[in-house]
C-alpha positions as CSV (number, residue, x, y, z in Angstrom):
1,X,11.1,-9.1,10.8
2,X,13.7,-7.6,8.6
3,X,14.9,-4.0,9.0
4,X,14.5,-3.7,5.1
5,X,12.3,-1.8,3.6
6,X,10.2,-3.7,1.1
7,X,10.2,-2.4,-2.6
8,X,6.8,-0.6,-3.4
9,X,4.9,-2.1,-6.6
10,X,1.9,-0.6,-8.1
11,X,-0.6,-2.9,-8.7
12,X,-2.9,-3.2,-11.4
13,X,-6.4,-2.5,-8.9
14,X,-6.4,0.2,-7.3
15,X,-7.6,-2.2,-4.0
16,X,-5.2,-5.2,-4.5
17,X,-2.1,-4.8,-2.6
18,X,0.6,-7.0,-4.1
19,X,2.3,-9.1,-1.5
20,X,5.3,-11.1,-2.7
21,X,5.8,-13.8,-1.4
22,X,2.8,-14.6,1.2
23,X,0.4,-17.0,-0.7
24,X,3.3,-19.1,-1.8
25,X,4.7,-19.7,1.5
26,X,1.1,-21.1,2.5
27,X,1.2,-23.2,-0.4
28,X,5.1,-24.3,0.8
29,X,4.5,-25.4,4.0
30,X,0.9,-27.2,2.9
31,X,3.7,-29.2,0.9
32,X,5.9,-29.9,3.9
33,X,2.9,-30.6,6.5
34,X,-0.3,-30.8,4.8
35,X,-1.7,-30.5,8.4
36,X,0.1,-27.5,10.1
37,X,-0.9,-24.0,9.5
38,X,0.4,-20.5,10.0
39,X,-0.8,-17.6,11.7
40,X,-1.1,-14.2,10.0
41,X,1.7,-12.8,11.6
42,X,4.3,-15.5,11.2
43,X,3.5,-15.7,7.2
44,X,4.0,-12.0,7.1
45,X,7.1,-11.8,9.0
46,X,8.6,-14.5,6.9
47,X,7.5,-12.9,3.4
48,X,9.2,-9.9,5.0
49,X,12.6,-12.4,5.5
50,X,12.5,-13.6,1.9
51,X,11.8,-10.4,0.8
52,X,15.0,-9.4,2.2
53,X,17.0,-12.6,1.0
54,X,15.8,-11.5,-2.1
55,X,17.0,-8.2,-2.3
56,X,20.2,-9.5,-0.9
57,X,20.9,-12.0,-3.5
58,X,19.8,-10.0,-6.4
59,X,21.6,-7.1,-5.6
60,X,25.2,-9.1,-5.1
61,X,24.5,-10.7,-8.5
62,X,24.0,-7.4,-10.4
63,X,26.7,-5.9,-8.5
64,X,29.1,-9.3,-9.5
65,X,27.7,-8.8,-13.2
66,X,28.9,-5.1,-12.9
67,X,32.5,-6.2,-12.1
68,X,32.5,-8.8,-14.6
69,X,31.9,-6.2,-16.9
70,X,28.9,-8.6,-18.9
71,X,25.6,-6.8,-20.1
72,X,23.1,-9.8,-19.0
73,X,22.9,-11.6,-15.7
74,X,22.8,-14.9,-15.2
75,X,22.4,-17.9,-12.9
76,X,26.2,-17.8,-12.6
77,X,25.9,-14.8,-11.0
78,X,23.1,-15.9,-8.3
79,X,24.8,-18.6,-8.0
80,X,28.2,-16.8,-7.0
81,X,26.0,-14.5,-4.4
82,X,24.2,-17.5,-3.1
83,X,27.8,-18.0,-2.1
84,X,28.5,-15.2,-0.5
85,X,26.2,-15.0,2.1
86,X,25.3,-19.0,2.8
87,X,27.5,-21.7,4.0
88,X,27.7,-25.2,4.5
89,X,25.4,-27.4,3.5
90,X,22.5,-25.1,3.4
91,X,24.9,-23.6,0.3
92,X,25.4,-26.9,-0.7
93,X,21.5,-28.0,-0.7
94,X,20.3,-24.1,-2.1
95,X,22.7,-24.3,-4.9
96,X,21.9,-27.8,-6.2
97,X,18.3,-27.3,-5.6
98,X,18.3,-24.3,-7.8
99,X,20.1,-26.2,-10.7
100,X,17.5,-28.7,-10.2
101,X,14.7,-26.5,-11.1
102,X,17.0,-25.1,-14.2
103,X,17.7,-28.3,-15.3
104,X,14.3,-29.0,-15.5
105,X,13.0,-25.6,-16.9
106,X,15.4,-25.6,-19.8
107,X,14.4,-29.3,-20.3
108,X,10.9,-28.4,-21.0
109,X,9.0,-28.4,-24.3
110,X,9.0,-25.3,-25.8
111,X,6.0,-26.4,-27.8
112,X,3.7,-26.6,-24.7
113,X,2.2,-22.9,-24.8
114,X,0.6,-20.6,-21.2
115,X,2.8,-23.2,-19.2
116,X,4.7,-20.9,-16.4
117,X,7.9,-20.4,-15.9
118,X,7.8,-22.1,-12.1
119,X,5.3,-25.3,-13.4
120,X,8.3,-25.7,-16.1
121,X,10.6,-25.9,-13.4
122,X,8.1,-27.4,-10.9
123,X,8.4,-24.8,-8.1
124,X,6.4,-23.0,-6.2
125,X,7.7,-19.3,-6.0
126,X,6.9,-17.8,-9.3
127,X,10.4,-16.3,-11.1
128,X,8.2,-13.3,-11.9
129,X,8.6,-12.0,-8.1
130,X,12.4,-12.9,-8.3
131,X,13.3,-11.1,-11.8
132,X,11.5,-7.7,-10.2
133,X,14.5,-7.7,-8.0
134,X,17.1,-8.9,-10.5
135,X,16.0,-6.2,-12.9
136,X,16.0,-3.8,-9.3
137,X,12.5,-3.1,-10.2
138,X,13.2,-1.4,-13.7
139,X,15.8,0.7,-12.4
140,X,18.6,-1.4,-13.9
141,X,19.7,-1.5,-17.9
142,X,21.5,-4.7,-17.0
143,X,19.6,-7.9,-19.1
144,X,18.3,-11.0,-17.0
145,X,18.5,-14.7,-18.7
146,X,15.2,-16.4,-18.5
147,X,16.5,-19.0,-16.4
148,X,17.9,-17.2,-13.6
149,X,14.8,-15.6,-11.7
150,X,13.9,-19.2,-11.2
151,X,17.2,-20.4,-9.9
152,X,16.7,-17.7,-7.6
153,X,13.1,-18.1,-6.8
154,X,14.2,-22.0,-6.2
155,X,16.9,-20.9,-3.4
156,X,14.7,-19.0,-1.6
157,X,11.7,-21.4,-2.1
158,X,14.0,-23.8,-0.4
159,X,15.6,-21.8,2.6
160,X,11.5,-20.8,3.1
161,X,10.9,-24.8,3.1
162,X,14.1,-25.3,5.5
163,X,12.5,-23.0,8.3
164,X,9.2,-23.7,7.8
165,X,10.2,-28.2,8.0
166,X,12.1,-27.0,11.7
167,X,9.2,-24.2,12.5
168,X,6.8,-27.4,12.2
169,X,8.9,-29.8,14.2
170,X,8.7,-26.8,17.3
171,X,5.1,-26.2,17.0
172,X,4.4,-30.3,17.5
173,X,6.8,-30.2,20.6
174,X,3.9,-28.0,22.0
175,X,1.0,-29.9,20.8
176,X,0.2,-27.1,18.3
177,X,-1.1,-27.4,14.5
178,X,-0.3,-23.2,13.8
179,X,3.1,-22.2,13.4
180,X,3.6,-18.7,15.3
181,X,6.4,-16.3,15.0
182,X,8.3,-18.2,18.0
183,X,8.3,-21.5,16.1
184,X,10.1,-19.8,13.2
185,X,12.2,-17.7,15.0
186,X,13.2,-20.8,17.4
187,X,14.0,-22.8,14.3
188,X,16.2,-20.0,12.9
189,X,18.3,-19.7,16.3
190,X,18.6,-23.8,16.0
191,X,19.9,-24.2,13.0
192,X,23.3,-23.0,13.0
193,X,24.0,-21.8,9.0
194,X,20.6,-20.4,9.0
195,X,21.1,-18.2,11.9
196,X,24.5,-16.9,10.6
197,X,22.7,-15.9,7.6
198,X,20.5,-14.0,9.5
199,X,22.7,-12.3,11.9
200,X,25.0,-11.5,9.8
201,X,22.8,-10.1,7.6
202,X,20.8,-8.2,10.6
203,X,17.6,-10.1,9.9
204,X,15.6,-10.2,12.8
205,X,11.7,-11.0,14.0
206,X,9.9,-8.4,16.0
């Protein structure tokens, strides 16, 4: 699990607890493996990952808007932090993966009315979790395009989708259906960009 703390969001019931990312990564892997499933603890302990990733990305984009002295942030900039901390072709796949789903969300008819943001771009991870940290929660006075939460949702949706396609392949090996926090972990520590993004980045599983 990350050593990050996750950002605290008040949610409109007073009973429901907002929790990121976690129904969508259930939703990812049914995608992947429409016969594997996930135990609690593994699904939290990667929302608690992408939640970090996340924070990661969205910070180094307002940071490289700062320096670039511009007053609205755009899928330049996540593109530019994507960057910085990923390599090689998971850099390669993330980045044209995100322009994919912008190219398609801009394409969209405009006409079409209560269509979301992620159905325009046909992803899973909704942009409306990803602007929360581009906008740093309502702390920042920098502006966000509309396009860019969902480049950014559509990079992490696919580094989820990378882990959870290996996490799936180590859970077979053992004759399992559930994917545990071993599985993901082991999938991390075999794929070599993946696991410099985490280590270099202190991401970790308890």
């Amino acid at each position: 699990m990350s050593k990050t703390e996750s950002p605290e969001i008040k949610s409109q019931s007073k009973k429901k607890k907002f929790r990121y990312y976690d129904s969508y990564i259930s939703k990812v892997l049914k995608g992947i493996g429409p016969d594997s499933g996930i135990t609690n603890n593994a699904k939290q302990q990667l929302n608690s990952v992408i939640i970090t990733l996340s924070q990661l990305f969205a910070n180094r984009a307002v940071e490289l808007t700062e320096i670039s002295k511009k007053r609205t942030l755009s899928m330049k900039e996540i593109e530019n932090a994507v960057k910085t901390y990923v390599e090689g072709e998971l850099q390669n796949h993330a980045i044209e993966q995100g322009q994919k789903s912008v190219d398609l969300y801009d394409k969209y008819d405009e006409k079409e009315k209560g269509v979301s943001r992620q159905n325009k771009a046909q992803i899973i991870f909704p942009p409306s979790i990803t602007e929360k940290f581009l906008r740093k929660f309502d702390s920042s006075t920098i502006m966000v395009t509309q396009n860019a939460p969902v480049y950014l949702a559509s990079v992490l949706e696919y580094i989820c989708a990378e882990i959870l396609e290996q996490s799936i392949n180590s859970a077979r090996s053992q004759s399992r259906v559930r994917l545990t926090v071993r599985d993901i972990e082991l999938s991390v520590r075999n794929d070599t960009e993946i696991n410099k993004l985490f280590s270099n980045n202190n991401i970790i599983f308890m």
